[in-house]
N, C-alpha and C positions, 0 to 999 in steps of 0.2 A: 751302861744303865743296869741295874741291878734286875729289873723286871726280866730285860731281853736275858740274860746271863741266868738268869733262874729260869727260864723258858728253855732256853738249848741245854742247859743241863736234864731238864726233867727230858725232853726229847731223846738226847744222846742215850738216858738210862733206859727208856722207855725200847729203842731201837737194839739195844748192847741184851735188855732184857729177854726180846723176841728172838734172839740168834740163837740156834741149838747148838748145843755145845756135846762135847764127850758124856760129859754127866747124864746127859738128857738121856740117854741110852743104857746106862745103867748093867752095860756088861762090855767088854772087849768088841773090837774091830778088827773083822776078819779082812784081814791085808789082799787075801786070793780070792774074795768074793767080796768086795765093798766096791761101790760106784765111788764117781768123783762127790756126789753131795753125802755121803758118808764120810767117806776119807777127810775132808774139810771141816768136819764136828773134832778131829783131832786137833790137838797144840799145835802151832808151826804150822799147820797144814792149810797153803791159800790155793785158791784155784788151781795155776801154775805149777804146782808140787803134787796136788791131786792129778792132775792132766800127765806129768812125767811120770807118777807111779803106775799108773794106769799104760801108759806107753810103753814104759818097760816090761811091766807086764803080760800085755800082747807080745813084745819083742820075742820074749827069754822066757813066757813061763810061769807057773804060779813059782811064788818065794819060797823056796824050800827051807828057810830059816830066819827068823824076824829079822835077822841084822842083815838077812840080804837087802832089804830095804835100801839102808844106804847105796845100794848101787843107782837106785832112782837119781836121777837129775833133782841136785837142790837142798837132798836129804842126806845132812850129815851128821855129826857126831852130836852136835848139840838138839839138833832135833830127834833123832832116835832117842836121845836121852832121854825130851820132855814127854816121850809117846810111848817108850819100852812097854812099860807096865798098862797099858789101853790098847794090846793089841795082840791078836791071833794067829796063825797061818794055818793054822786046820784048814780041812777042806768042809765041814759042818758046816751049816747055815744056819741062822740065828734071827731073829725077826728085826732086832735092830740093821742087821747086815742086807736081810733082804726080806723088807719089808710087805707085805700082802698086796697082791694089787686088787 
């Protein structure tokens, strides 16, 4: 039915629209001070990849250089790729990284 099918379209857009995205932030994502709901505004980055950067993080340490990244569970060469340039490792903080409570 073309009604229902233009109804889950406007829906899905409506839902895709509300989701923060990297953009929304409007500067780099600090990899040694970003939580799991920042880290997931990245490309490639789902729950599961936020939760393992964050774990190796506790493990090992802040990243002492963006492509240690890939040592995360999940994160490998095609997703550093799509995130290289959206992301920090200074120790700085930034409002989109840590936002005001």
């Amino acid at each position: 039915c073309i009604v229902t099918r233009r109804a889950v379209w406007a829906l899905t857009m409506g839902i895709f629209a509300a989701t923060p995205t990297w953009a929304d932030h409007h500067e780099a994502v600090n990899i040694n001070t970003a939580d799991a709901a920042i880290l997931q505004t990245l490309p490639n980055i789902c729950p599961a990849k936020a939760d393992a950067i964050l774990k190796h993080r506790q493990q090992n340490g802040p990243f002492s250089a963006a492509e240690d990244l890939k040592n995360a569970q999940g994160v490998g060469d095609v997703t550093f790729g799509k995130l290289k340039d959206k992301i920090i490792r200074g120790e700085t903080s930034s409002v989109a990284n840590n936002p005001p409570e």
